[in-house]
C-alpha positions in Angstrom: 79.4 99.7 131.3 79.1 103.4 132.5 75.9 102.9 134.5 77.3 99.3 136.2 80.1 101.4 137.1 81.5 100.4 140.5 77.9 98.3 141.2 80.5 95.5 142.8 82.2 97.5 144.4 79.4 99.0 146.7 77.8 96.0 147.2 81.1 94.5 149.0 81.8 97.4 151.0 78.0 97.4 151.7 78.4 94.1 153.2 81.7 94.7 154.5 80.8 97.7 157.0 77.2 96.2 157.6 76.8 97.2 160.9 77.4 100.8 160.3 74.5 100.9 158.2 70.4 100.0 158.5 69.7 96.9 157.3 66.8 98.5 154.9 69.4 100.8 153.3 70.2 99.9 149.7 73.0 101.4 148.1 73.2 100.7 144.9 69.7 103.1 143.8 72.0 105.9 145.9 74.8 105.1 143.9 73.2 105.5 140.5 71.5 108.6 141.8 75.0 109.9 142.8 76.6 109.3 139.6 73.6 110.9 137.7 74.4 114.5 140.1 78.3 114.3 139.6 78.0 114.3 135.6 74.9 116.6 135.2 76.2 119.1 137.8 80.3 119.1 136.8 80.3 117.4 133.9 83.7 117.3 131.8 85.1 118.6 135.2 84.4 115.4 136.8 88.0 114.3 136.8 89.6 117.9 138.7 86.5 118.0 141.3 87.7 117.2 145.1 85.7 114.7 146.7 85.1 117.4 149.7 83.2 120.0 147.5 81.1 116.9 145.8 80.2 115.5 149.4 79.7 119.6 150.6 77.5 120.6 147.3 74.9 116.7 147.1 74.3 116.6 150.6 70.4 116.1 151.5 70.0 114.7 147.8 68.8 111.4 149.0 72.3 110.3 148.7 73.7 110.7 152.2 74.3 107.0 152.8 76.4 106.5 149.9 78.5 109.4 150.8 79.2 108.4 154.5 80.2 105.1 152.4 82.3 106.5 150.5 83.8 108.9 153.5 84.6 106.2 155.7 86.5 104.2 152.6 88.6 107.8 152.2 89.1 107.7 156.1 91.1 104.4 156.0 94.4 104.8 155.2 95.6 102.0 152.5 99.0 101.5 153.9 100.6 101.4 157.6 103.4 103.8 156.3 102.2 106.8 157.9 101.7 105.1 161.3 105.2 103.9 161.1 106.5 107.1 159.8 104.9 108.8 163.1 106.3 106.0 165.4 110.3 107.0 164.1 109.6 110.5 164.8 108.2 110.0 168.4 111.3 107.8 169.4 113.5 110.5 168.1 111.5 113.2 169.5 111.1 111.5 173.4 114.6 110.2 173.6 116.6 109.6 176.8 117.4 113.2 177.8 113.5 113.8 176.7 112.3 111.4 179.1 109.8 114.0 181.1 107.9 115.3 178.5 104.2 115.2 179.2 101.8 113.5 177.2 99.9 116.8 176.0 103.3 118.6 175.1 104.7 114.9 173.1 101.2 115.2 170.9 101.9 119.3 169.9 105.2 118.0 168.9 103.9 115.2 166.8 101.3 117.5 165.1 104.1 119.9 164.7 106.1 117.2 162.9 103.8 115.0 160.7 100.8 118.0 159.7 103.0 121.1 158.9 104.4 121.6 156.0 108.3 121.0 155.1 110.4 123.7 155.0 110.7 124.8 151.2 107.1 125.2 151.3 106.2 126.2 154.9 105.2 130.3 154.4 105.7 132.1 158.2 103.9 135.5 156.7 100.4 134.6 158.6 102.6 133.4 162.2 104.7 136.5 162.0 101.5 138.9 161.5 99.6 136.9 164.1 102.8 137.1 166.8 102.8 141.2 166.3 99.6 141.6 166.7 98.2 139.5 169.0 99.5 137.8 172.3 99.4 134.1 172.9 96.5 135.0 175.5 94.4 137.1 172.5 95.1 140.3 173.3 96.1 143.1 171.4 100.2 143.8 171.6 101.3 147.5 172.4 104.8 148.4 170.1 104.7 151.7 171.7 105.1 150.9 175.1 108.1 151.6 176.8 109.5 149.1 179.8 112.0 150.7 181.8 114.4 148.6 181.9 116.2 147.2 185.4 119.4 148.9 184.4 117.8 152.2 184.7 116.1 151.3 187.9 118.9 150.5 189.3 121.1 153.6 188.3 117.9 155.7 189.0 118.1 154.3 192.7 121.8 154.8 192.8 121.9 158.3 192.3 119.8 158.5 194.9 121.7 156.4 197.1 124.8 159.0 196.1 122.8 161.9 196.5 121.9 160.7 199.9 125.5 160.0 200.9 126.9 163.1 199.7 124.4 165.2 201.7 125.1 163.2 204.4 128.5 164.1 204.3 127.4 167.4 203.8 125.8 167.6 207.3 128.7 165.4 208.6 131.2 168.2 207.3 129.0 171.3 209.0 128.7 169.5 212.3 132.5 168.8 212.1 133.2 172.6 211.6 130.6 173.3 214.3 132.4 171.3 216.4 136.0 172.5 215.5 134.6 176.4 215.9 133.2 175.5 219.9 136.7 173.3 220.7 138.3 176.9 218.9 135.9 178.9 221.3 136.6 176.8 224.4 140.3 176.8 223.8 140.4 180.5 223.5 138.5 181.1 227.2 140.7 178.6 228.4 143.6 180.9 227.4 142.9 184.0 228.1 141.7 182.6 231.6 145.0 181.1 232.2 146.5 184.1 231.5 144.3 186.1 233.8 145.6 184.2 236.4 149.6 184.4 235.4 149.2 188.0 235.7 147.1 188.0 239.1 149.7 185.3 240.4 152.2 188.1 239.3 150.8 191.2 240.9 150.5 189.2 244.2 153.9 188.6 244.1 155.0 191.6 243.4 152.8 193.4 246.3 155.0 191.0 248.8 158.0 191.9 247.5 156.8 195.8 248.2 155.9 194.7 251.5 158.9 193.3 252.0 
């Protein structure tokens, strides 16, 4: 019984998937020979083993056909539950409001949503270590540096802007006082001219009077 062990089997799915296969390839010797490796390599372990470190560790043992075989029956899923499960999240995903979204950012979303884990066991350690230490370009991040911030700019550039205006109301005052001393000046010469001329106006007259 142990060594007709799934004999039936191969032979349907042999015939089955025919035309993936050479017509001179005969599963069944490949088979044997592949239930012969499994017990004498793992032995009472046969039951724990994954089927990738099997198909990793008997590769080029004259059993490759019988593991693409048994690959592309793995490959298949059995029910349409999964499809149908991706389907439901697309429609909620691109709804009405979400009409726009390209094709390429629709597909990240759907990987996003049916191949990461849930919640409870989703662990963020490795994203967070990745995000502060490397860009989204590669790159190494700098948590030193220093942006100055707009705020700064901008109160930088208005003291500057103040300091400008107050120096030119500096200047604005000194040419005002300039300008007050030469109307002072000017009015002074005016009055002492004006004077001048009272008292020569004066002398005149009094010379006619003595004439007189």
């Amino acid at each position: 019984m142990g060594m007709t062990f799934g004999n039936h089997e191969v032979k349907y799915l042999q015939s089955h998937f025919a035309g993936r296969f050479d017509d001179d390839v005969n599963m069944l010797p490949q088979w044997r020979r592949l239930k012969t490796l499994v017990y004498q390599r793992y032995g009472t372990t046969v039951e724990a083993l994954d089927w990738v470190i099997v198909n990793r560790a008997l590769k080029n043992q004259e059993v490759d056909d019988i593991l693409s075989l048994i690959d592309l029956i793995l490959s298949l899923p059995p029910t349409s539950v999964f499809n149908e499960r991706a389907f439901s999240h697309m429609k909620l995903i691109k709804g009405e409001r979400r009409a726009r979204l390209s094709s390429e950012a629709m597909s990240d979303v759907m990987m996003v949503k049916t191949q990461t884990a849930s919640v409870k066991e989703f662990n963020p350690d490795a994203a967070i270590t990745r995000f502060l230490t490397k860009t989204p370009c590669g790159g190494q991040r700098r948590p030193d540096f220093c942006r100055k911030s707009k705020t700064s700019e901008a109160e930088a550039e208005q003291n500057i802007e103040d300091d400008g205006i107050g120096c030119v109301e500096l200047e604005a005052e000194k040419e005002a006082e300039e300008v007050d001393s030469e109307s002072d000046d000017e009015y002074d010469e005016t009055t002492t001219f004006s004077k001048l001329k009272q008292h020569v106006v004066c002398m005149e007259m009094e010379r006619e009077s003595e004439n007189q």
